[in-house]
SEKOL-349904 format. One record per residue: x, z, y of N, C-alpha, C, CB in turn. Coordinates in steps of 0.001 Angstrom, whole numbers, plus 500000, padded with zeros to 6 digits. Glycine has a CB too. Layout:
N
XZYXZYXZYXZY;...
***
This chain:
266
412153467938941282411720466547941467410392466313940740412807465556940946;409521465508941414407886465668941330407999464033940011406694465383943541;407453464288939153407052463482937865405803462905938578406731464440936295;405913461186938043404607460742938185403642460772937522404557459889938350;402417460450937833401666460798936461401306459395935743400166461729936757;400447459615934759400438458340933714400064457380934414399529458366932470;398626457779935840397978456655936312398841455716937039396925457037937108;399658457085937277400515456131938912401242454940938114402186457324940082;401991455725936983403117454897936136402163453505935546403870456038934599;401314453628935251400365451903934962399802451317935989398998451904934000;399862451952937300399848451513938340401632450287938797399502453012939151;402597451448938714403221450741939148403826449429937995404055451622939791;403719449481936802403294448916935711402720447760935804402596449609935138;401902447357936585400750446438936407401317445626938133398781447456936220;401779446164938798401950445638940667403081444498940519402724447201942043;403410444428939697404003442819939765403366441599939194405267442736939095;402624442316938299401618441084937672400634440798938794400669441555936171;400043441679939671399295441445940623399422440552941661399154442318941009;401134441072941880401257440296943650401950438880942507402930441419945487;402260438624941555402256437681941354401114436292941287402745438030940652;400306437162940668398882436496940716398245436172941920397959437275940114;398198436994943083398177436723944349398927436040944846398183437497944926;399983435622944687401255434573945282400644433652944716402973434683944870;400225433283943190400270432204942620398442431061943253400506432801940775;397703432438942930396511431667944223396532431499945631395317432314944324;397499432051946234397804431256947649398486430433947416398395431852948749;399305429917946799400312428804946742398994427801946398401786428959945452;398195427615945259397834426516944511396392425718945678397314427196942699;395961427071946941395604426427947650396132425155948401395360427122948110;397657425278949012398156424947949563399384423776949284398206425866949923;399470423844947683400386422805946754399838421445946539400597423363945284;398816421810946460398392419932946345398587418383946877397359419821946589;399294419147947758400137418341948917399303417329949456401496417603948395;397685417529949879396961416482950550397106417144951306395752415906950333;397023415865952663396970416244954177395621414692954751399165416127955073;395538415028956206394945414095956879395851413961957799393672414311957304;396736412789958832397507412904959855396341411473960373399462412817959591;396946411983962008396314410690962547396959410517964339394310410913962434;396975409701964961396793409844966574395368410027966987397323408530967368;395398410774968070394167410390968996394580409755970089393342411524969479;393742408454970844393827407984971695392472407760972948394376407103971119;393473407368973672391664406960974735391049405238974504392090407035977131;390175404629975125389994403750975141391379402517975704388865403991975686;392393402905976372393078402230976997394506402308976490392866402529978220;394245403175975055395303403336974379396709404176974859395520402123974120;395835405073975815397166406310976263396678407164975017397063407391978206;397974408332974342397482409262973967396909410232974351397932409503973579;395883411726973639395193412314974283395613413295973592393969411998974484;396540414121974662397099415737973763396514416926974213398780416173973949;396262417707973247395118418282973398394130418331972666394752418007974179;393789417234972332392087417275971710392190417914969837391253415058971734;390824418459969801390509419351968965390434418087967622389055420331969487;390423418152966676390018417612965305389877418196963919390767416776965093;388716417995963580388397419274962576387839418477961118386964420486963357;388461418749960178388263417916958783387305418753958005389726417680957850;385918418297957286385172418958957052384772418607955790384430419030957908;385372419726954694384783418999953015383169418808952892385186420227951511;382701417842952589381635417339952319380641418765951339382079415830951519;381531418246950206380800419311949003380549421106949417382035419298947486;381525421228950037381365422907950443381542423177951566382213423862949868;381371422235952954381212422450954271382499423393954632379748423083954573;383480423305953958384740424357954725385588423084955789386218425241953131;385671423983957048385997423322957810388053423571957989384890423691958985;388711422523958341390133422893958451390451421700960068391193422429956581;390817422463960886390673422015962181392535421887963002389466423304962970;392826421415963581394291421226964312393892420420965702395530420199963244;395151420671966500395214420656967595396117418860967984395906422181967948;395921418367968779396855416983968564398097417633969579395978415137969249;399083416817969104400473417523970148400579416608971127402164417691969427;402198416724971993401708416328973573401914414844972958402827416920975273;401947414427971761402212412602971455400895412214970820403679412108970164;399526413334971412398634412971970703398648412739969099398364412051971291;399747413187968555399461413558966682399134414261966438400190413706965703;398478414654965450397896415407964419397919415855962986397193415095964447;398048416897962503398407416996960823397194417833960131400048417932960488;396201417706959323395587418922958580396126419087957289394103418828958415;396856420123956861397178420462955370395661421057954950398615421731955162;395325420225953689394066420442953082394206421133952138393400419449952724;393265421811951771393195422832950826392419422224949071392196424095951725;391505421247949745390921420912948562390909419138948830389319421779948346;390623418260947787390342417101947627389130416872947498390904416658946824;388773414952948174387013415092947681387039414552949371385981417191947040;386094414300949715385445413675950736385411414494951811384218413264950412;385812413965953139385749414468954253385217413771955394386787414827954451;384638414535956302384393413831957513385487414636958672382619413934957908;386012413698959335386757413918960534386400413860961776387573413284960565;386559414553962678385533414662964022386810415107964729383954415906964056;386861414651966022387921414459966954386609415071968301388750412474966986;386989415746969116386695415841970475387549416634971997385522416403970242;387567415847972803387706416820974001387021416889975229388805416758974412;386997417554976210386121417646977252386301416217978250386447419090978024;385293415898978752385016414593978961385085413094978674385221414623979529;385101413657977194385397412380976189384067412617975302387082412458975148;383509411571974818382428411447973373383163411982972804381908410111972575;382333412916971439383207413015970277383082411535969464382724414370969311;384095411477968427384123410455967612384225410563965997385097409795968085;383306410328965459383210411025963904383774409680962931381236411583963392;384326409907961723384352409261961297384016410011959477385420408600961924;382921409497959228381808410203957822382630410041956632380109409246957433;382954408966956559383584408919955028385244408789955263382921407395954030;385804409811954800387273409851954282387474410314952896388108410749955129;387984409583951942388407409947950437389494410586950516388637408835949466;389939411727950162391270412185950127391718412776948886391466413078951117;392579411964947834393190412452946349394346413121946590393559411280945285;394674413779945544395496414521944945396606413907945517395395414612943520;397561414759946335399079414256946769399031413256947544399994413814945698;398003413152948439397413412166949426397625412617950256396227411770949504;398516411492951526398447412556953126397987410544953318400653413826954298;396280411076954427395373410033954734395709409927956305393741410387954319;396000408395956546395980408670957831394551408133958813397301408057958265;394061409140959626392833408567960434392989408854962029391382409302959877;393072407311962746393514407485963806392317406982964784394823406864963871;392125408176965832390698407800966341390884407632967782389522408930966033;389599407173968545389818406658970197388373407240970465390082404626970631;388850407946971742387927408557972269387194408117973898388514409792972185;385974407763973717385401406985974653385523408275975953383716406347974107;385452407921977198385226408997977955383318408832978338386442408907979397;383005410051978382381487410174978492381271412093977947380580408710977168;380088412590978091379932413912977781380362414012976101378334414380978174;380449415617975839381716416108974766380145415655973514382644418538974948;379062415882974802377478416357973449377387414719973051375225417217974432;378045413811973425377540412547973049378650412309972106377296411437974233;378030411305970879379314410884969646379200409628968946379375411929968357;380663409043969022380924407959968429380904407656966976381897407736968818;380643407078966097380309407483964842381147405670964116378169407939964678;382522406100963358383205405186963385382664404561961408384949405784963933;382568403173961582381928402802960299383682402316959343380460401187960647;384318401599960006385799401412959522386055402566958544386935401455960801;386556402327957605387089403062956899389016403302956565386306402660955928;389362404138956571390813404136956359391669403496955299391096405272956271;392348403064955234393188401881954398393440402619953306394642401222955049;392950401945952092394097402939950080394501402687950428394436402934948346;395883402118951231397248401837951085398010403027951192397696400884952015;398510404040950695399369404997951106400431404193951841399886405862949948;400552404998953191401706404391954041402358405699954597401165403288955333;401861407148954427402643408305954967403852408798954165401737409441955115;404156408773953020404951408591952103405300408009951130405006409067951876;406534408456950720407635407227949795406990407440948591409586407534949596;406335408294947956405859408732946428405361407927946360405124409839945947;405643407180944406405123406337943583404557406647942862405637405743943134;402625406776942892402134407229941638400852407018941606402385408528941341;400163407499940897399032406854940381397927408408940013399592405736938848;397229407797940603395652408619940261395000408220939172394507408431941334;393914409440938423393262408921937617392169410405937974394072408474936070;390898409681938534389915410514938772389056411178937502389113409782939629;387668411876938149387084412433937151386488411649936410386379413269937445;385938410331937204385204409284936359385800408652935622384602408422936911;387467408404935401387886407641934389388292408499933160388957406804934870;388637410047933731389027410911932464387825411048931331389429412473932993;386411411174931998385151411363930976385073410432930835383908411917931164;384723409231930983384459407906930315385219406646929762383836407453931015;386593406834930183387513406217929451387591406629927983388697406397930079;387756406150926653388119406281924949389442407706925154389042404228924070;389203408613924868390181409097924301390320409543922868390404409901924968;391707410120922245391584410300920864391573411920920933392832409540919927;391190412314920480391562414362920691391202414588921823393290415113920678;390928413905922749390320414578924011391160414631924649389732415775924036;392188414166924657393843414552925313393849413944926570395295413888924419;393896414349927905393885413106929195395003412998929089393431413298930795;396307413180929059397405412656929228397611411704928372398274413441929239;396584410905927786396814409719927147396878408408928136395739409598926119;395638409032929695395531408152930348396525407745931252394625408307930765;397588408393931215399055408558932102399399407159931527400369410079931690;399288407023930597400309404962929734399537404191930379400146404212927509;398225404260931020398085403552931935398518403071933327397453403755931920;399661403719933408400009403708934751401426402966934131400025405337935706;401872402019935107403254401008934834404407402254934677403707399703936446;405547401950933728406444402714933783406558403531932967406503403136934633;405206403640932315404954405145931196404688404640929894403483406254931571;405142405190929238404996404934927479405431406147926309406097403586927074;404500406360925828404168407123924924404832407366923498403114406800924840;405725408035923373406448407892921620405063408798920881408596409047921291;404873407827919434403759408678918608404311410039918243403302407922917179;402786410671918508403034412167917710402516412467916570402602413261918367;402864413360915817402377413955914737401240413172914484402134415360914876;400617413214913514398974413198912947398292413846912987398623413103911976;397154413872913616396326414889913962396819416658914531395571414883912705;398213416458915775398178417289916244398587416706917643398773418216915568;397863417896918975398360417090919830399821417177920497397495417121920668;400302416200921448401342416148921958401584417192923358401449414778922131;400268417417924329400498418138924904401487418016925808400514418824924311;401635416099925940402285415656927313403943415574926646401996417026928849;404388415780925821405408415822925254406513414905925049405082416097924471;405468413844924817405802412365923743406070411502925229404026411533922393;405365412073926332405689411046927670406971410872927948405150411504929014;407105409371928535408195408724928899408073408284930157408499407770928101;408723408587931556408227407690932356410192406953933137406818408721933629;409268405613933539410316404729933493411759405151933293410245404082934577;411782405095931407412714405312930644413567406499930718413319404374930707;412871407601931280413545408794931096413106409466930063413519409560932118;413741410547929360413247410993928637412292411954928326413806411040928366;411433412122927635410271413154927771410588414543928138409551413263926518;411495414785928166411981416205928542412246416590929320412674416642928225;412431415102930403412549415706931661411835415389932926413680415609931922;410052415875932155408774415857933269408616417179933127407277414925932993;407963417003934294407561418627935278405826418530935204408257418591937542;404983419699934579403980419398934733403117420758935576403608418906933419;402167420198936433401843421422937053400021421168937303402915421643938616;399641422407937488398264423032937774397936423629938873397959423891936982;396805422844939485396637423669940847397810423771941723396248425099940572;398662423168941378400016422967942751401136424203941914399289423740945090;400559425041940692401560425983940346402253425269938882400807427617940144;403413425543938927404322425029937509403502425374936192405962425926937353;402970424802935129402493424502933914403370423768932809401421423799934178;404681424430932999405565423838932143406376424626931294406315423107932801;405696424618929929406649425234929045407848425181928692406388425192928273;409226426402929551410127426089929321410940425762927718410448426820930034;410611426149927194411225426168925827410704424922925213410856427488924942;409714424191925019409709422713924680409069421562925870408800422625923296;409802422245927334409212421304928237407884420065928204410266420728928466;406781420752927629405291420527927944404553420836928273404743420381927579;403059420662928340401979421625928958402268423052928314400335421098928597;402062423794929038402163424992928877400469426004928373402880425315930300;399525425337929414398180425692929306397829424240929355397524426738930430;396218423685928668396065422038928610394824422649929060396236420854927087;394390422258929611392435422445930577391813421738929979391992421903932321;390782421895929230389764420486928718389142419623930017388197421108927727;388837418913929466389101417567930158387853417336931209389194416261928969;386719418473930332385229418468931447385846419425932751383424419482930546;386687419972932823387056421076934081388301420042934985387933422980933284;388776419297934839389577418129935304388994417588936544389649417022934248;389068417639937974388948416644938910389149415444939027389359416846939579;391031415789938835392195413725938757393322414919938429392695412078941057;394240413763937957395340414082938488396655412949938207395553415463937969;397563412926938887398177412409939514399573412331938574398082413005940770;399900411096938367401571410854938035402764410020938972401580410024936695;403356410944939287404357410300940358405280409785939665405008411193941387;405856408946939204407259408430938683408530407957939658406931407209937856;408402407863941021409601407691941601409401408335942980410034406213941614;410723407953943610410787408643945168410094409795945571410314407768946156;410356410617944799409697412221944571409746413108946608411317413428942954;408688413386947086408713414021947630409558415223947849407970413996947527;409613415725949117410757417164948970410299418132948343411212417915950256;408684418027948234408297419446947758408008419450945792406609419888948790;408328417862945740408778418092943813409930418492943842408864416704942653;410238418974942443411793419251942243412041419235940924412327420583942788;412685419611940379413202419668938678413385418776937759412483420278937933;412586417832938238412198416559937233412661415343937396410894416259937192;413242415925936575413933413555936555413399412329935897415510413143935668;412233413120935062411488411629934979410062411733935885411053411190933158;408812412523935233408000412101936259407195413745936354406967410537935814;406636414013937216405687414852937764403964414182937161405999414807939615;403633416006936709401987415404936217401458416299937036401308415516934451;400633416076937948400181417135938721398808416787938532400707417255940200;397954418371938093396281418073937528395930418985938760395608418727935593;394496418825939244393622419043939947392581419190939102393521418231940861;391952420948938994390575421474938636389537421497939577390647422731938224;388542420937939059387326421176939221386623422485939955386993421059938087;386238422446941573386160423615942105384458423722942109387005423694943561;384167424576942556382537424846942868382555423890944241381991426823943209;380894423751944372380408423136945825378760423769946185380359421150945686;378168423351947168377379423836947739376161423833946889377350423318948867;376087422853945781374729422841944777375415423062943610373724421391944667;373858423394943347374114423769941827374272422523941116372915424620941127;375046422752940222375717421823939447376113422254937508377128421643940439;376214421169936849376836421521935529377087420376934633375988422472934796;377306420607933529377266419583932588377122420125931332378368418759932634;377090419198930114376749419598928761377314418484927912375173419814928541;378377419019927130378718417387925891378467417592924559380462416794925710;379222417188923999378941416453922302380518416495921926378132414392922210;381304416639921302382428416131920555382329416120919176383524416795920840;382179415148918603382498414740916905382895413626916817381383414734915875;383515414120915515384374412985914998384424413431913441386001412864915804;383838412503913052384218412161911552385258412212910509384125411262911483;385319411780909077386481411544908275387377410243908264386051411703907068;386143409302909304385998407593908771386945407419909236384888406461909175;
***
């Protein structure tokens, strides 16, 4: 019987950490649980099944495209958050664009478009914008973007301070000058121990004192999101609330930043 050799043996050594790591970046594409749904219709308000619609991130031009079914609906599971334009077309219809769509974290947006009949090269260009109202699902929760995490007061730099802003949540004090690390959270009166916190759509929850597990500083932060009730099918574990963070991806320009942190004795 043939012995392996050392390479093979740190080969096979190392192949679960791999395809784990590979599982764990296809999932976190696909966890964030934003979508776009919408109907397409004609001018006369029949549906139009069939027609093409293609969601297009602003910042890095990646396109994610679906087909409408025979009830004229439509679903795009998005990969990233951030601004989209939606473009609907089929053959002997205008296309119909619509430029600005916002789509956050655990957001399914609905954009429902009507398609004039006239050539495919001619396009409707819709100024309406789609309703904040989440109306595609039961989840209760609250966003907090990039602009409120950098410029809102924090103490330690901690964003999960900005979570007590959201109704339902309240904070037991921690230590002195150490942080909590999401710990001390309460959401509507459950106990801190039993939130689920996650990254990139993958679990970030230290089992042994159920908190952040890894904490991201706060300049690499997109939003992210606290659900406290009527949990979607695709949460699970948590009986008080879900913290789901969204990082900061690259885009088509160059980009950066530069800070300052001090703090005194006073």
């Amino acid at each position: 019987m043939k012995r392996l050799s050392a390479s093979a043996c740190r080969a096979f050594r190392y192949a679960p950490a791999l395809a784990t790591g590979f599982l764990a970046s296809s999932l976190s594409l696909w966890a964030q649980n934003a979508a776009i749904v919408g109907t397409i219709k004609d001018a006369s308000g029949g549906t139009l099944p069939g027609a093409t619609v293609a969601a297009r991130h602003v910042e890095t031009n990646l396109v994610q495209s679906a087909v409408a079914n025979d009830q004229g609906d439509y679903r795009i599971p998005l990969s990233r958050v951030g601004r989209y334009e939606v473009r609907a077309e089929m053959p002997r219809f205008k296309t119909t664009v619509q430029p600005e769509v916002t789509v956050q974290i655990g957001q399914t947006v609905r954009v429902d478009l009507v398609l004039e009949v006239g050539e495919i090269a001619e396009s409707v260009t819709v100024e309406a914008r789609p309703p904040l109202v989440r109306t595609e699902t039961s989840s209760l929760g609250e966003v907090m973007d990039n602009r409120k995490i950098l410029e809102l007061p924090l103490n330690g730099r901690e964003f999960l301070q900005l979570a007590t802003l959201t109704p339902g949540v309240s904070s037991r004090n921690a230590s002195a000058g150490s942080p909590s690390k999401g710990g001390t959270l309460e959401v509507n009166g459950g106990r801190s121990g039993h939130n689920q916190f996650r990254l990139d759509g993958v679990d970030n929850t230290d089992n042994h004192y159920n908190e952040l597990a890894a904490v991201p500083p706060i300049d690499s932060i997109q939003e992210f999101q606290l659900v406290r009730n009527l949990y979607s099918a695709e949460y699970g574990r948590a009986g008080g609330g879900v913290i789901d963070v969204k990082l900061r991806s690259g885009t088509n320009q160059f980009h950066g930043g530069i800070y300052e942190f001090h703090r005194n004795s006073a």
